[in-house]
MIPA-882534 format. One line per 2 residues: their letters; for each residue x, z, y of C-alpha. Coordinates in nm, 3 decimals, decimal comma. Layout:
# residues N
a = X:Z:Y; ...;
# end
This chain:
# residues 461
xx = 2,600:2,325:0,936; 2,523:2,289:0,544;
xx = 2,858:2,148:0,341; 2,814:2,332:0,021;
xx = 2,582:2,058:-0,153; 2,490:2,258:-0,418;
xx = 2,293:2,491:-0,145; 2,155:2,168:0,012;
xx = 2,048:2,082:-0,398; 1,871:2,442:-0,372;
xx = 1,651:2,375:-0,037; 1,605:2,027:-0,138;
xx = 1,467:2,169:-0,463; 1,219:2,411:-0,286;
xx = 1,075:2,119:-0,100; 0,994:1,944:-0,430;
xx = 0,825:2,275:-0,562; 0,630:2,303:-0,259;
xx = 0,500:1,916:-0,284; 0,410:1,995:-0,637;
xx = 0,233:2,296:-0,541; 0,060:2,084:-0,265;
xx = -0,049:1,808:-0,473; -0,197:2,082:-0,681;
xx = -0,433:2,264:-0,437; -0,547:1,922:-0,308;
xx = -0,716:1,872:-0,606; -0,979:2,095:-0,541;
xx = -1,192:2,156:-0,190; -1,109:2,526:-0,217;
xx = -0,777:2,453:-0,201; -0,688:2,182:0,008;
xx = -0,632:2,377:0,358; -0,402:2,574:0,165;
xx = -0,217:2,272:0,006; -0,172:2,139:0,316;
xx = -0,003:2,404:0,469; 0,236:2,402:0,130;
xx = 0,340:2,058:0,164; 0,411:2,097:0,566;
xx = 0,663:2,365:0,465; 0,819:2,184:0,222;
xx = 0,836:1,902:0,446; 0,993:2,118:0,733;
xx = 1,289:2,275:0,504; 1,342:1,925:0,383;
xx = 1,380:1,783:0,725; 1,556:2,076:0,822;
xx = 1,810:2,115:0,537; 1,871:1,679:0,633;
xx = 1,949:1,787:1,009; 2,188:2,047:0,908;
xx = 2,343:1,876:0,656; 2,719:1,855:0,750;
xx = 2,785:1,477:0,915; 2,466:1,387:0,966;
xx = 2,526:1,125:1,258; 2,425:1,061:1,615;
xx = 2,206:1,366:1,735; 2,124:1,195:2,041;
xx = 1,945:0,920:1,875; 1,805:1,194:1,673;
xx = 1,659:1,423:1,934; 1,479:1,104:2,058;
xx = 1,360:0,979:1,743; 1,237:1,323:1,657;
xx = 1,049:1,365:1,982; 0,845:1,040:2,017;
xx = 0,760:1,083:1,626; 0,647:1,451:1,699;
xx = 0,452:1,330:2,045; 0,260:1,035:1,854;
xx = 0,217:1,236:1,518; 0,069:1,555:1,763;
xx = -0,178:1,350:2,007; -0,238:1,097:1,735;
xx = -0,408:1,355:1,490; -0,563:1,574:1,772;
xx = -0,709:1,298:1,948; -0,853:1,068:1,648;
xx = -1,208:1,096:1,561; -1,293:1,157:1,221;
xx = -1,468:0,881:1,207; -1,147:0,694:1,284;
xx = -0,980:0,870:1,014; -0,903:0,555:0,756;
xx = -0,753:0,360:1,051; -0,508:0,650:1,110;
xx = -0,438:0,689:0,737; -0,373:0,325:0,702;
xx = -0,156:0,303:1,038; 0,056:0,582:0,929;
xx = 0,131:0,492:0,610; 0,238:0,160:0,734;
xx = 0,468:0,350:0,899; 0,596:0,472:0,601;
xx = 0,672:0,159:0,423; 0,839:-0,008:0,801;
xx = 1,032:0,304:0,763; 1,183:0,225:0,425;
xx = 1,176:-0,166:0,507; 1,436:-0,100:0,799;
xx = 1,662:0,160:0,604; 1,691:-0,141:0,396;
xx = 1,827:-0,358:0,639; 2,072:-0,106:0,792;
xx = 2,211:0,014:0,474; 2,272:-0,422:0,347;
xx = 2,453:-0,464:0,743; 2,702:-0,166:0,710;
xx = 2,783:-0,259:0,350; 2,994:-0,519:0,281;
xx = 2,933:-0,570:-0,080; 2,726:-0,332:-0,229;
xx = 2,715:-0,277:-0,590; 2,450:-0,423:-0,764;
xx = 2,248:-0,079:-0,851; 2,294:-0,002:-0,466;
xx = 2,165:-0,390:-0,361; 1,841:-0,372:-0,638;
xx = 1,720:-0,041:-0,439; 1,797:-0,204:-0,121;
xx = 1,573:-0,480:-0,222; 1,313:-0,299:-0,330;
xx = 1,281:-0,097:-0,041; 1,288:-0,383:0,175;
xx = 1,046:-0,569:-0,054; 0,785:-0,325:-0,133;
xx = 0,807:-0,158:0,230; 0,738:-0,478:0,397;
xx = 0,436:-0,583:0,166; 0,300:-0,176:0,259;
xx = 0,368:-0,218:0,616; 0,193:-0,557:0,687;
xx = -0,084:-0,496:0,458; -0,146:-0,154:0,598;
xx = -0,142:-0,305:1,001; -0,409:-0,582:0,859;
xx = -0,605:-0,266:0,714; -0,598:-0,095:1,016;
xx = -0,742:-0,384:1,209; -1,022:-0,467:0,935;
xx = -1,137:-0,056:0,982; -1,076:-0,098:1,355;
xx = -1,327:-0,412:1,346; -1,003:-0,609:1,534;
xx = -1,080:-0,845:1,223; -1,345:-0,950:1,072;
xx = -1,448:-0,684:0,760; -1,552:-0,965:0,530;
xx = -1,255:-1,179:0,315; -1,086:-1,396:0,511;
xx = -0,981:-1,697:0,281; -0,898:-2,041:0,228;
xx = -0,858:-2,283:-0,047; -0,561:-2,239:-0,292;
xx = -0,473:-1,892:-0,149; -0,389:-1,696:-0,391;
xx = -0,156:-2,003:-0,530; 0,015:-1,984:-0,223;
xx = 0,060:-1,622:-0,244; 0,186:-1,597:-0,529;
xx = 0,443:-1,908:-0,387; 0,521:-1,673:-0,123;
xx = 0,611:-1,340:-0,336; 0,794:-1,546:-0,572;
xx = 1,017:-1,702:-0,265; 1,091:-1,335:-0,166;
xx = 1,169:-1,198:-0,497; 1,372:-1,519:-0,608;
xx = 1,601:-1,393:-0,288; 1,632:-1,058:-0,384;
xx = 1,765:-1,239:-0,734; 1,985:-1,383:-0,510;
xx = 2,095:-1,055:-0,349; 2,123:-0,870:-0,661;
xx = 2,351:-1,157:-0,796; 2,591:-1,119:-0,546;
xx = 2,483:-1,317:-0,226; 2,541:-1,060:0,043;
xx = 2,483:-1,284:0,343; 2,290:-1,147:0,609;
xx = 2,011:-1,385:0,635; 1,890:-1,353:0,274;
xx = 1,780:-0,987:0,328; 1,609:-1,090:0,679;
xx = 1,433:-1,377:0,493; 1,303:-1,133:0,217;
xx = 1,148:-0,910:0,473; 0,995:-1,217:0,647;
xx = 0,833:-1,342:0,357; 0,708:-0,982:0,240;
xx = 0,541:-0,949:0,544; 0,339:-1,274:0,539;
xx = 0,267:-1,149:0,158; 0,158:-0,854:0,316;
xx = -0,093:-0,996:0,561; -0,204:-1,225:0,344;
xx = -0,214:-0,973:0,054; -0,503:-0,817:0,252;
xx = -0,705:-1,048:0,426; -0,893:-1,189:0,128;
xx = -0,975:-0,848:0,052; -1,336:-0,746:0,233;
xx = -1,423:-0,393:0,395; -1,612:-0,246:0,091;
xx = -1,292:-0,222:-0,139; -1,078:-0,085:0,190;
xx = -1,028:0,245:0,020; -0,899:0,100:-0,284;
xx = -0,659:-0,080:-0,091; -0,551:0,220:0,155;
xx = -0,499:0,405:-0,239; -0,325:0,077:-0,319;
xx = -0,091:0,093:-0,042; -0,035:0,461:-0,015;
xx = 0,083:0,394:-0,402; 0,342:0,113:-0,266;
xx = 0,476:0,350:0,033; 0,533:0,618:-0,197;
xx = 0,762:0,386:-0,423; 0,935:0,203:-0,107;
xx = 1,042:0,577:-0,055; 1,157:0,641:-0,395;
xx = 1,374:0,303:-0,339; 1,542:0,426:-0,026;
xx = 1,625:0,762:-0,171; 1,837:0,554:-0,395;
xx = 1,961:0,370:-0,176; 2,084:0,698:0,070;
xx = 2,145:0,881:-0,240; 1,877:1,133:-0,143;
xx = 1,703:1,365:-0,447; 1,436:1,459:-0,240;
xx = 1,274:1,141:-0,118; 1,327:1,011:-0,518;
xx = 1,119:1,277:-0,637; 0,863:1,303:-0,333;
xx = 0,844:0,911:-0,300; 0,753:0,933:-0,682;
xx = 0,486:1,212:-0,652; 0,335:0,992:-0,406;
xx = 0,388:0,623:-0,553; 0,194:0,805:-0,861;
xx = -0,090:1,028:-0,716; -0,171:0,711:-0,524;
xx = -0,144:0,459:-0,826; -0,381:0,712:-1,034;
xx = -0,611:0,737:-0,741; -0,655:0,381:-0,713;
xx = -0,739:0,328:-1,091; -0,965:0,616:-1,079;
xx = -1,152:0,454:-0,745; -1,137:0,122:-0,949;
xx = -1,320:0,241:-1,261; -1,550:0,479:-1,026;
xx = -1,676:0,075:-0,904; -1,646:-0,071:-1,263;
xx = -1,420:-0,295:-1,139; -1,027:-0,428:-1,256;
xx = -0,767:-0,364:-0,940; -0,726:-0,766:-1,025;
xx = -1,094:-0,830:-0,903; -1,024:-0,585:-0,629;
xx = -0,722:-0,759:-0,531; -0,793:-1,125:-0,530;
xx = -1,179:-1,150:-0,611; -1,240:-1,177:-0,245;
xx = -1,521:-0,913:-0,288; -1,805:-0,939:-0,021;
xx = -1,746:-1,305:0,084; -2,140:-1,466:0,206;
xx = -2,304:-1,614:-0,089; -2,643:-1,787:-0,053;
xx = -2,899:-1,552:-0,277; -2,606:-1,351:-0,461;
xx = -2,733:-1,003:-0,450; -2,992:-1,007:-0,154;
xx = -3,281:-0,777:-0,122; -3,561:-1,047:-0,121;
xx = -3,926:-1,045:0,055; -4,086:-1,320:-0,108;
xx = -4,249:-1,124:-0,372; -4,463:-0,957:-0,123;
xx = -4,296:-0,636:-0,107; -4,179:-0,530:0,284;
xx = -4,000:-0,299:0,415; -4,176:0,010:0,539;
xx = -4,074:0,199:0,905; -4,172:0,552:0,941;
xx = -4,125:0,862:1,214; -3,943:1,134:1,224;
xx = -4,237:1,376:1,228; -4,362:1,205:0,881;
xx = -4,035:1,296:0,741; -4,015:1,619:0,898;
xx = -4,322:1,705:0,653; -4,182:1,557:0,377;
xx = -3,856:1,772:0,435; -4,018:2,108:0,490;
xx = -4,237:2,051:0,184; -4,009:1,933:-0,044;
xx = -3,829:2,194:-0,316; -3,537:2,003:-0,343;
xx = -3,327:1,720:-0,112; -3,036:1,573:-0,187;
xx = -2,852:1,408:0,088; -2,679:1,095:0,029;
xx = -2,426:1,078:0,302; -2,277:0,710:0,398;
xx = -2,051:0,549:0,664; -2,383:0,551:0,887;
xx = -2,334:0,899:0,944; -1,947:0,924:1,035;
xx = -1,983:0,659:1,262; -2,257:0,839:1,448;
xx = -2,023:1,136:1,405; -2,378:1,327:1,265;
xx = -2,227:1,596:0,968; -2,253:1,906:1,213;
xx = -2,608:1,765:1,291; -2,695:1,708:0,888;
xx = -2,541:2,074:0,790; -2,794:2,210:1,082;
xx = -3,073:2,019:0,939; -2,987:2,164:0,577;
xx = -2,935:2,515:0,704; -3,306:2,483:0,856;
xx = -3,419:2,359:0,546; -3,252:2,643:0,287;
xx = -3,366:2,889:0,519; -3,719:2,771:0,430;
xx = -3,633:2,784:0,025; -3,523:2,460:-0,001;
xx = -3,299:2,344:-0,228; -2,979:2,144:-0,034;
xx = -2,776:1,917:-0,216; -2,489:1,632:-0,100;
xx = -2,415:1,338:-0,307; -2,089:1,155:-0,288;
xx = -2,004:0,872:-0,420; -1,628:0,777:-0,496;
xx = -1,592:0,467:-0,239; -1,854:0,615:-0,008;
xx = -1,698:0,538:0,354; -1,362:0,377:0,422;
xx = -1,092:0,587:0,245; -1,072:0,780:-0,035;
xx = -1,253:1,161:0,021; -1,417:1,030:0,353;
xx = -1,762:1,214:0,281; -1,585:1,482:0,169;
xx = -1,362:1,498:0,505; -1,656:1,497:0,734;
xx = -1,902:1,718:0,554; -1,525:1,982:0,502;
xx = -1,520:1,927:0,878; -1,862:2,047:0,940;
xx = -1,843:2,351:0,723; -2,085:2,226:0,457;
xx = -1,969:2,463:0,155; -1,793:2,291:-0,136;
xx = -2,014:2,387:-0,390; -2,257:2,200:-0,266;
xx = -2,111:1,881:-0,276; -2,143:1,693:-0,580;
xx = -1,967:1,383:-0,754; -2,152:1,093:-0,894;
xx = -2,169:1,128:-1,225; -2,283:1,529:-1,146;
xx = -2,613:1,461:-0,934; -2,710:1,134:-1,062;
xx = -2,942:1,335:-1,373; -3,071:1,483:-1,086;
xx = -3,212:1,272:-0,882; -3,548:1,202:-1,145;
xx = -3,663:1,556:-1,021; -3,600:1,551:-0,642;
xx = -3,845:1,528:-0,404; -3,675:1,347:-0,124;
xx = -3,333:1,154:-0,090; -3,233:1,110:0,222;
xx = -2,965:0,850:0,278; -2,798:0,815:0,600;
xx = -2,632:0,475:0,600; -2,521:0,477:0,276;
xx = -2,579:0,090:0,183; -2,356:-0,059:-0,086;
xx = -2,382:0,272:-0,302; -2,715:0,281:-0,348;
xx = -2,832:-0,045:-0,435; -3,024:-0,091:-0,750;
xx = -2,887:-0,426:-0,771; -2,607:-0,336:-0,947;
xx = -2,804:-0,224:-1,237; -3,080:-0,551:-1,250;
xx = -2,968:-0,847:-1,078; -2,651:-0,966:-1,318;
xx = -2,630:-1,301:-1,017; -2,498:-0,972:-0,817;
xx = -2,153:-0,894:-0,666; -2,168:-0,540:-0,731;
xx = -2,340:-0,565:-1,074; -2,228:-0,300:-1,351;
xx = -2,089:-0,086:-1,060; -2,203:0,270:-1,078;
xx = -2,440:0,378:-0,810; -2,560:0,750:-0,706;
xx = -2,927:0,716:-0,873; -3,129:0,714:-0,519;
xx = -3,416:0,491:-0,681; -3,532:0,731:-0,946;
xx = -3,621:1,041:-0,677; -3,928:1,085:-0,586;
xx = -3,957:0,991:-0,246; -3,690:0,790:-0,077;
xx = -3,569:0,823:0,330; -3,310:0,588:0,480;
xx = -3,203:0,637:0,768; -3,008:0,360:0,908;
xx = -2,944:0,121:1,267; -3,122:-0,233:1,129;
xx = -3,145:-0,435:0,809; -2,788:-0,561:0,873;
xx = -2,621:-0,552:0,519; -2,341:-0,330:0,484;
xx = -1,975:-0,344:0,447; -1,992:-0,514:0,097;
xx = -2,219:-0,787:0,295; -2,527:-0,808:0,063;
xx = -2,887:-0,673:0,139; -3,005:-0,382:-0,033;
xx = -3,299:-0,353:-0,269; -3,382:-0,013:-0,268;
xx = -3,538:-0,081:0,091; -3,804:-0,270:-0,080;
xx = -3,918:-0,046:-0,296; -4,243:0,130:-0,275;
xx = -4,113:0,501:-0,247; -3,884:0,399:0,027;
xx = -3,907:0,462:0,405; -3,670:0,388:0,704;
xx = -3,637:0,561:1,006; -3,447:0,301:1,230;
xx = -3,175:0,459:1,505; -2,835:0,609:1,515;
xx = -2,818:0,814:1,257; -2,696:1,157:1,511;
xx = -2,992:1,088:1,688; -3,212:1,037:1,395;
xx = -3,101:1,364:1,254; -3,186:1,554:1,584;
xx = -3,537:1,421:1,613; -3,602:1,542:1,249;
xx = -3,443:1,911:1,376; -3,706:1,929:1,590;
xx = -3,949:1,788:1,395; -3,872:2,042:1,133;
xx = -3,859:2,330:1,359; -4,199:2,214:1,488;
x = -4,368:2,258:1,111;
# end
């Protein structure tokens, strides 16, 4: 056992050097195996230093705790597709804010009267970790498909929302003023959860990884909260490092759509509106279907591709078929590049993820605002299911939901292949344009299959 608290300050310390260092080395591709490894060590001395700490409690309890945690955590992330990836993210940090929201509730039951520093981070913990939790399960079921991916909303809702978050925070007033009754608390967690749900259901699928960044940010600062309220250094600082790489990641992803987090929040983004933003046919252009053997000739004659990868091709789980398909075509001379798009997918560095996952090297993947000059002197762009990224609407058509949000440049290369299931919209839920345009082709099917037809086709040149 640990008693000397100046040795647990020491180890607790380390921890918060090694999230540092983490945070760090996930800011680049080359480095994020290795920052994950850093922040899992820092993570183990801090849960170890906590379990040796002199008076901790109950093991029992502990030892069972610890062991469903470590069984769900373990077959959770060996078991989960990447595809499913944003669901897990968004399940798990609900987790985190329930945890916070119930550390809350235990800390206002054994205290009699708290002091009113202890009861403000008691409500905020309870507050914010409620709102994270609920809005994180609703996430979760939007990326699972459970709900509908489109804004679910009804007249006057964000009036009553804001009704409802001013009811909870008028009773954590109360509780800060003095009204330690054991209802009030209860009632505040209550009414954060229905903000919570309701916080997220007038939000629609495309903006999902803003809102996973969103509520990562809120987690993070529902820990901070309970680290006051156990008097724990550690989950201050950590809680904080979160709460702030998630609040900067969500302006960053906000700008990266040229949108305000307001608009994000409570513009009910992607909601059906007659001729807003729909690719349209009565000008006599049509779409155009072609083969894979016509691309196949396209691809082995081209000098330089860029691939424009989209949630098309993680749900067909096709990266280790595209990096094949690119090694076939560098080993002919030519040129291989990936473009990724900030909000590409359905979390924050989902491309990235998948393409990491199939070995595709780093350098080759390139941001937005990198490959767009590029795209005037490529030969062919192949897009596989990107939809809402690529649409030229968002530069013409003001009467647009996505206008004056930056788009990777697909339209300006020379020779455009999508690759995609039907003409269903995508998750924003509005047609794309670039479909009708003259340089553009589609090869219809699952994208994994696609891919392997044009391997063969390839191999067959």
């Amino acid at each position: 056992m640990i008693s000397d608290p100046d040795v647990v300050g020491l180890l607790y310390l380390v921890t918060i050097v090694c999230f540092v260092i983490a945070l760090r080395f996930l800011s680049s591709p080359k480095h994020a195996r290795k920052g994950n490894w850093v922040g899992g060590a820092g993570m183990l001395v801090a849960i170890a230093t906590t379990l040796l700490f002199e008076g901790i409690g109950n093991w029992a309890l502990i030892a069972v705790g610890a062991t469903i945690g470590t069984v769900v955590g373990v077959v959770g992330a060996r078991n989960v597709r990447m595809t499913a990836m944003p669901q897990m993210v968004a399940i798990f940090n609900g987790v985190g804010g329930g945890a916070a929201a119930l550390v809350a509730l235990a800390e206002w039951h054994n205290e009699a009267g708290p002091a009113w520093d202890s009861t403000t981070s008691i409500v905020l913990s309870a507050l914010i970790g409620s709102i994270s939790f609920a809005g994180s399960i609703i996430a979760f079921a939007k990326l699972q498909e459970l709900l509908s991916g489109r804004p679910i909303v009804f007249p006057g809702q964000n009036v009553v929302n804001i009704l409802v978050l001013l009811a909870a925070t008028g009773l954590g007033m109360a509780a800060v003023a003095g009204v330690h009754e054991q209802w009030v608390l209860w009632a505040l967690v209550a009414l954060a959860l229905l903000f919570g749900v309701m916080f997220v259901l007038p939000i629609g699928g495309a903006d999902m990884p803003v809102v996973i960044s969103l509520l990562n940010a809120f987690t993070g600062i529902a820990a901070s909260a309970t680290g006051f309220v156990l008097d724990s250094t550690v989950l201050i600082v950590s809680g904080m490092l979160v709460g702030a790489a998630g609040t900067l990641l969500t302006l960053l992803m906000a700008k990266a759509m040229n949108r305000s987090i307001a608009n994000v929040l409570f513009g009910a983004f992607g909601q059906v509106q007659a001729g807003a933003g729909t690719a349209r046919a009565d000008d006599g252009r049509t779409v155009r279907a072609t083969t894979p053997d016509d691309v196949a000739v396209q691809l082995s004659f081209a000098r330089k591709v860029i691939v424009v990868p989209g949630y098309g091709m993680a749900v067909a789980q096709a990266q280790h078929d595209v990096r094949q398909l690119a090694d076939i075509l560098e080993g002919r001379g030519v040129d291989v590049r990936y473009a990724i798009h900030p909000v590409a997918g359905r979390m924050p560095g989902h491309m990235n993820v998948l393409l990491a996952e199939a070995n595709v090297p780093y350098t080759q993947l390139s941001e937005m605002d990198e490959i767009n000059p590029e795209f005037a002197q490529t030969d062919v762009a192949l897009v596989i299911g990107a939809n809402d990224v690529t649409n030229p609407a968002a530069r013409s058509d003001p009467g647009s939901p996505i206008y004056g949000m930056p788009i990777l440049d697909v339209d300006k290369a020379a020779s455009i292949v999508v690759l995609k299931r039907s003409m269903n919209p995508g998750f924003a839920g509005i047609d794309n344009e670039l479909y009708l345009d003259s340089k553009t082709t589609m090869l219809f099917g699952d994208a994994k299959e696609s891919i392997l037809k044009l391997i063969s086709a390839v191999k067959a040149q």
